[in-house]
N, C-alpha and C positions, 0 to 999 in steps of 0.2 A: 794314366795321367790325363787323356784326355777326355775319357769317361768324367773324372772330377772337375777338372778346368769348365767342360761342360754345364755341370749340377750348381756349382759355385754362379757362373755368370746367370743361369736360370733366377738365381736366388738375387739377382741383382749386384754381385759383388764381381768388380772389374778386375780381371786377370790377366797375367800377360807371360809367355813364357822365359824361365833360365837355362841354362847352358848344363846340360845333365851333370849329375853331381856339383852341384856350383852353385853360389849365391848371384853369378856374374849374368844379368838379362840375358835374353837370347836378342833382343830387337833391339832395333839402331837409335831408339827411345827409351829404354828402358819402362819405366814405370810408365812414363808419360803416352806409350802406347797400349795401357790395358784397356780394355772394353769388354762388353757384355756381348758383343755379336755373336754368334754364335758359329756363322760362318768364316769371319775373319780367324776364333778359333780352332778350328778345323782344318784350316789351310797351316797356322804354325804348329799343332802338332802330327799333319800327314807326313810337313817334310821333318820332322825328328822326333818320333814316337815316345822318347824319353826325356826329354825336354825337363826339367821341375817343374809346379806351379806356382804363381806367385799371387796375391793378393795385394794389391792397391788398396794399403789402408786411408781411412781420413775418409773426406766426403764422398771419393770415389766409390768409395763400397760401404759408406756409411756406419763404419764400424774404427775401432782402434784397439791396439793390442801393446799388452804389457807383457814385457819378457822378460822374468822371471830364469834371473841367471845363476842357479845351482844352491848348494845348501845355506852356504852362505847370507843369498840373496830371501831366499826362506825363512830364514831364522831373522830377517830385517824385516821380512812382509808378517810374521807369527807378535812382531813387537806393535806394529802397527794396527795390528786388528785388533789384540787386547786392549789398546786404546781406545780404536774411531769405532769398533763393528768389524764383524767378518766380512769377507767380501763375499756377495750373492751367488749363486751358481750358476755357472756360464760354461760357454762350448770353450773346449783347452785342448791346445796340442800340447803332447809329447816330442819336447826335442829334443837335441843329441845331448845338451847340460842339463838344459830343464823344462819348462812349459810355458807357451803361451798361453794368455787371458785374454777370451774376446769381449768386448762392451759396446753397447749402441755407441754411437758420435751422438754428441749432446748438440746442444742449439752452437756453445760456442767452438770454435775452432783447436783442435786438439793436435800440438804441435810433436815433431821428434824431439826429444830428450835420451841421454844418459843417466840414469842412476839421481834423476830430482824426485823420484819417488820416494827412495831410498835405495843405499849403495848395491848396484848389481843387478837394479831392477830398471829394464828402459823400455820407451814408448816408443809408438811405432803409430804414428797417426797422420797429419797432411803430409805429401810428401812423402810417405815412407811406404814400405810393403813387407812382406813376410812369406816367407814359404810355406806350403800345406802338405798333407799326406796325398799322395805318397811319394812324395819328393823323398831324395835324398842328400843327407848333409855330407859338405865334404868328406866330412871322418868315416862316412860310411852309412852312418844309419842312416834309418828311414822316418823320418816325420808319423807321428801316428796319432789320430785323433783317441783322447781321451774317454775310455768308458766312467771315471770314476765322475762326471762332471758332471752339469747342466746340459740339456738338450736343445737349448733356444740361446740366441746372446741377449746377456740381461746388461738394464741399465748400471751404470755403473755408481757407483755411491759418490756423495757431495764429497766426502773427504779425499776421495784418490782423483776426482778432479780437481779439486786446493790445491793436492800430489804432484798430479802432473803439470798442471799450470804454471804454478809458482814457489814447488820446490818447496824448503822448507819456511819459505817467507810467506808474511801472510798471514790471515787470522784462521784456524784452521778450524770444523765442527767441533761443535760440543761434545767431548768426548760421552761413550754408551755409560760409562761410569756414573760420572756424573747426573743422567736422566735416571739411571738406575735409582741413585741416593734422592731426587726426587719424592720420585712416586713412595720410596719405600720411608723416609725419612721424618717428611713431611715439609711445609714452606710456612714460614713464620710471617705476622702479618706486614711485617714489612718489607718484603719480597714477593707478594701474592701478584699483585700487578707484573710485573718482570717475569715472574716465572711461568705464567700462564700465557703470557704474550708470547715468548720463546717456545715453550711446548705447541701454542696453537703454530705457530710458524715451521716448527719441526714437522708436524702431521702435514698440514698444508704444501710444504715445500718436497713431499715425497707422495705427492696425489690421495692421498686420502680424501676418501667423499668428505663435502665440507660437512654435508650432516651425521655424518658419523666424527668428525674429529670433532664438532660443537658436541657430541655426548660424551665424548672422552674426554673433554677438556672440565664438560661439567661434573666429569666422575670423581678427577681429581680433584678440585674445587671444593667438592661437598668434602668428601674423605682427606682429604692432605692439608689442603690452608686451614689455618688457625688466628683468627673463626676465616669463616669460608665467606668468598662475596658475594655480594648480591648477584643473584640471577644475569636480572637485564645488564650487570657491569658485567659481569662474563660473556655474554653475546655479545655486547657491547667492541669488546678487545676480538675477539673471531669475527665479527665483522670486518673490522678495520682491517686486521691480518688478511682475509678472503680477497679484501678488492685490491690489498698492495699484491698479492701472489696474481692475479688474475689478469691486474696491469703487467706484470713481470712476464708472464705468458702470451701479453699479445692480444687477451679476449678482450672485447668491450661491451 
């Protein structure tokens, strides 16, 4: 336990210990006493070697975590990804019903929720924390990081932050279908404006070099619109998109 407690706060991510087998803190703060020190660690797991670990999600540890409650909860996250996209590969525990999902903390504020993801699936972000391996959950098991996963925590996708934010209100991404029937379809010319304005804001809005999404944007262009636009109106629209996404980020 404190080998991990240890490797965790190294990595930047604020811990704090629970009450062996328990979700119950061990400190008189709860959450609000995790840190990175690594000495103050040391001292709460010399005096009880068995402690849990916990992780201070949210800006404390700069991550947030989706739990991922049982098959149920599965078969509601398997509906959503045939819609928005799969969700990326990321570090995941194994717990006693189901798995954690870890994901960067985005710029905005990533709040606790129940089931606004969808039913059975809850966040765990400012304010909240989670147990790691090799804690153990009441019922007995042991928390166990996941081999089948990702190696690093990946950002997490625009639509499961719509998800978590604001539930199912809300104008949510363009579903992967719909870009699919795009590119494969084609865009009629009274849509070629629209549709290439949103495709460049897609690429843009998920860091793609601008000069590699201005060649993608003009690959569709040439091959999809019917007829296709003019050049310079094509750069034209990926400009304008480049300097709203670039404001959006803070650059100037």
């Amino acid at each position: 336990m404190l080998a991990t407690a240890l490797t965790l706060a190294q990595k930047h991510m604020a811990v704090f210990p629970c009450r062996p087998r328990t979700k119950w803190p061990a400190t008189a703060n709860g959450l609000k006493d995790a840190t990175v020190d690594l000495d103050v660690i040391r001292q709460w797991w010399h005096a009880n070697p068995n402690y849990n670990v916990a992780i201070a999600t949210g800006a404390a540890s700069r991550i947030f975590v989706i739990d991922i409650d049982g098959l149920g909860a599965e078969i509601e996250l398997r509906k959503l990804e045939a819609e928005y996209g799969t969700l990326p590969a990321s570090v995941e525990v194994i717990t006693a019903r189901g798995r954690h999902v870890y994901f960067q903390q985005p710029a905005q504020e990533i709040r606790n929720s129940a089931s606004k993801i969808a039913p059975g699936i809850d966040v765990r972000g400012d304010g909240g924390y989670v147990l790691v391996p090799p804690s153990i959950h009441p019922s007995g098991r042991q928390y166990a990081w996941s081999v089948d996963s990702g190696n690093s925590v990946a950002d997490a996708p625009a639509w499961l932050l719509t998800r978590a934010n604001g539930g199912n209100s809300g104008k949510l991404p363009t579903p992967a279908a719909e870009w699919q029937s795009l590119v494969r379809d084609g865009i009629s010319e009274g849509s070629r404006n629209d549709n290439l304005t949103r495709l460049a804001g897609y690429l843009l809005r998920r860091h793609v070099d601008a000069l590699v999404a201005t060649e993608i944007v003009l690959a569709v262009n040439d091959a999809r619109c019917r007829p296709p636009l003019e050049r310079d109106e094509v750069i034209t629209i990926i400009d304008s998109i480049a300097a709203r996404e670039m404001k959006r980020r803070g650059i100037r």
